[in-house]
C-alpha positions as CSV (number, residue, x, y, z in Angstrom):
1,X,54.9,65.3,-28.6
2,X,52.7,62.8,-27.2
3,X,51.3,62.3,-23.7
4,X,50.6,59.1,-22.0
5,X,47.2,58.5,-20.3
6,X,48.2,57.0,-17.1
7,X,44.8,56.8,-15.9
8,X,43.7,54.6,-18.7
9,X,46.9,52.2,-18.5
10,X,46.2,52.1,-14.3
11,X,42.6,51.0,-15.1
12,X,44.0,48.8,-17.8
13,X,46.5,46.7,-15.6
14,X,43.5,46.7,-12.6
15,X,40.9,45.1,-14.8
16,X,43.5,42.1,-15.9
17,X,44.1,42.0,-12.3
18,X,40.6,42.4,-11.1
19,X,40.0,39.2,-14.4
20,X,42.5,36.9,-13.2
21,X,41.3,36.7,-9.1
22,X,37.9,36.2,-10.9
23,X,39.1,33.2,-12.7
24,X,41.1,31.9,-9.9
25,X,37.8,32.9,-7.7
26,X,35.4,31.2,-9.3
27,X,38.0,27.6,-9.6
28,X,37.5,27.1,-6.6
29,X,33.7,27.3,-6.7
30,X,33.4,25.1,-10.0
31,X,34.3,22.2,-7.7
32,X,30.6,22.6,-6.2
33,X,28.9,23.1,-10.1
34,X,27.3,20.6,-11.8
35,X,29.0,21.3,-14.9
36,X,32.4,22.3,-13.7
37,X,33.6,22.1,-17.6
38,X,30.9,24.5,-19.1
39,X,31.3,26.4,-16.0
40,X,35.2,27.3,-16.6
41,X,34.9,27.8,-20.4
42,X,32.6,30.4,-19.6
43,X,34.0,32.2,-16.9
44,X,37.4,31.9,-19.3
45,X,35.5,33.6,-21.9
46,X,34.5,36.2,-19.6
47,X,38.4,36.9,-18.1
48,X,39.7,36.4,-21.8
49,X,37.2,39.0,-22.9
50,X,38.1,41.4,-20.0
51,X,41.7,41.4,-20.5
52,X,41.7,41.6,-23.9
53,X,40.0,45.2,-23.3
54,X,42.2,46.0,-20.6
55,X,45.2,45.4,-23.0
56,X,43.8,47.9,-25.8
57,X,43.2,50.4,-23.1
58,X,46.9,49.6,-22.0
59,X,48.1,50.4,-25.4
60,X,46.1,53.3,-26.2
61,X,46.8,54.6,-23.0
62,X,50.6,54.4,-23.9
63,X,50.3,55.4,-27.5
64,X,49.1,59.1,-25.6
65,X,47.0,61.9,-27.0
66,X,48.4,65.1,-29.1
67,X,49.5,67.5,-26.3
């Protein structure tokens, strides 16, 4: 039987939370960038990156260790 890792699918959903008020963060600061395009593309990157981890710890964390 396997055992979920909770603590690794709680840090999971808190870094896509923690990426998605960083993205919404920094919208409203590209309005005062030069380069309000390049800006968002790379703070996209950076959130896409970060939940993209989060949701392989979510699914390792589910999958569980051998007891």
């Amino acid at each position: 039987m396997r055992q979920k890792n909770w603590r690794l699918v709680t840090a999971g959903v808190v870094l896509i939370a923690l990426a998605i008020a960083f993205f919404f963060g920094m919208e409203t600061m590209a309005v005062k960038s030069n380069d309000p395009v390049a800006m968002m593309r790379t703070v996209g990157q950076a959130a896409g990156v970060v939940s993209g981890l989060s949701l392989a710890m979510i699914a390792v964390g589910l999958i569980g260790r051998r007891a």
